[in-house]
C-alpha positions in Angstrom: 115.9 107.0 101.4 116.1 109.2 98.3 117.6 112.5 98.2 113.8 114.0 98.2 112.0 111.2 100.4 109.7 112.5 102.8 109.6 110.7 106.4 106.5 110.2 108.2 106.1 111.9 111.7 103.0 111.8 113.1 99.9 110.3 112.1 96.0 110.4 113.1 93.4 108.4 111.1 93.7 106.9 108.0 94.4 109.8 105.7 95.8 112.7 108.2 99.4 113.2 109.4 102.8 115.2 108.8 105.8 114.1 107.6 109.3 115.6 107.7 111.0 116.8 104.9 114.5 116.0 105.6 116.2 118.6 102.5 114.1 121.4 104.2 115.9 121.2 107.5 112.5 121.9 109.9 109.7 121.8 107.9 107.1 118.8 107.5 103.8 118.7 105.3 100.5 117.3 105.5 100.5 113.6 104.3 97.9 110.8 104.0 98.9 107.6 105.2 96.4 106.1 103.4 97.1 107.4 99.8 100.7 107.8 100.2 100.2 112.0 99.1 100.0 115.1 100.5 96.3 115.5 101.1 95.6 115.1 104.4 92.3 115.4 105.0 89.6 114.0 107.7 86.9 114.6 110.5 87.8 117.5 112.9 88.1 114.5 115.3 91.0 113.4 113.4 92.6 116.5 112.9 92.4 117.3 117.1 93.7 113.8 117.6 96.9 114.9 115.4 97.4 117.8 117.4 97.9 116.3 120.4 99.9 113.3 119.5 102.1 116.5 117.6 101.9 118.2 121.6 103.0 115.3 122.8 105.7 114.5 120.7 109.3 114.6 122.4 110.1 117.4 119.6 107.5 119.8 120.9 109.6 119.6 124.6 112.2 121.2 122.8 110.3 123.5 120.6 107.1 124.4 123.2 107.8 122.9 126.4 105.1 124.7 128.2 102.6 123.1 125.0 104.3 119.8 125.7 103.3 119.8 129.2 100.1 120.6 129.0 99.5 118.2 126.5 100.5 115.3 129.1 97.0 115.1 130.7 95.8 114.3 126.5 95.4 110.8 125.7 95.6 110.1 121.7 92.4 108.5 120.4 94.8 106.3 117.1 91.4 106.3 115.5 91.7 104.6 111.4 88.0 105.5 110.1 86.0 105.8 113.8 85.7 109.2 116.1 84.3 109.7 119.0 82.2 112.2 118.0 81.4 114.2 114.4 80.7 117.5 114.5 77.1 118.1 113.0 75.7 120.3 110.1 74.6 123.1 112.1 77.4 123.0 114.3 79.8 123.5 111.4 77.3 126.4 110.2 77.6 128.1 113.5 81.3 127.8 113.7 81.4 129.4 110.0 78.9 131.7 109.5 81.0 134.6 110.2 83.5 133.3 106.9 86.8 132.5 106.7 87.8 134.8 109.7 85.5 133.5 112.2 86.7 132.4 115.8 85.1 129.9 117.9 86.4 131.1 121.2 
C-alpha cells in the first residue's frame, strides 16, 4: 500500500461504499467500487443498504454501541445493480418539495 492508498471499508452496490483513509487517522470517503473513484453514487436502496452494513460493522460497537445494537435485527441486502424497491417520481417530489431542508419524519 502507498503512502496515500485508500482502503475499502464497506461497500453496497456496485458504485457505493466508504473507504478508509489510513494518513487521516479516522476519516473514510465515499468510493465507487465499480469506477475505482470517489463518486459514490446509487439508488436510495443502495445507499440504506450501506448504512446498515456501516451499523453493523464491528467498528460502530466501539464508536455507537447502542447504533450497533439495534442494527442487529438489519439484514444487508449485497445488492450489485438490483433493489428491492426504487423510490418513485412523486415520491422523491414529496420528500423534496420543501428544498434542501426538508425532513421526511
Amino acid at each position: 500500500m502507498s503512502e496515500h492508498e485508500e482502503v475499502p471499508a464497506v461497500q453496497a452496490g456496485k458504485r457505493c461504499g466508504v473507504q478508509w483513509t489510513p494518513w487521516m487517522g479516522d476519516w473514510f470517503t465515499s468510493w465507487s467500487p465499480r469506477n475505482w473513484n470517489n463518486d459514490a453514487e446509487g439508488p436510495w436502496d443502495h445507499w440504506v443498504d450501506l448504512a446498515v452494513k456501516i451499523l453493523r460493522d464491528p467498528m460502530t460497537a466501539l464508536v455507537r454501541p447502542d447504533a450497533h445494537e439495534a442494527a442487529k435485527a438489519l439484514v444487508p441486502r449485497d445488492f450489485y445493480t438490483e433493489t428491492d424497491r426504487e423510490l418513485t417520481d412523486d415520491e422523491l417530489a414529496t420528500r423534496f418539495k420543501g428544498g434542501e431542508d426538508s425532513d421526511a419524519s
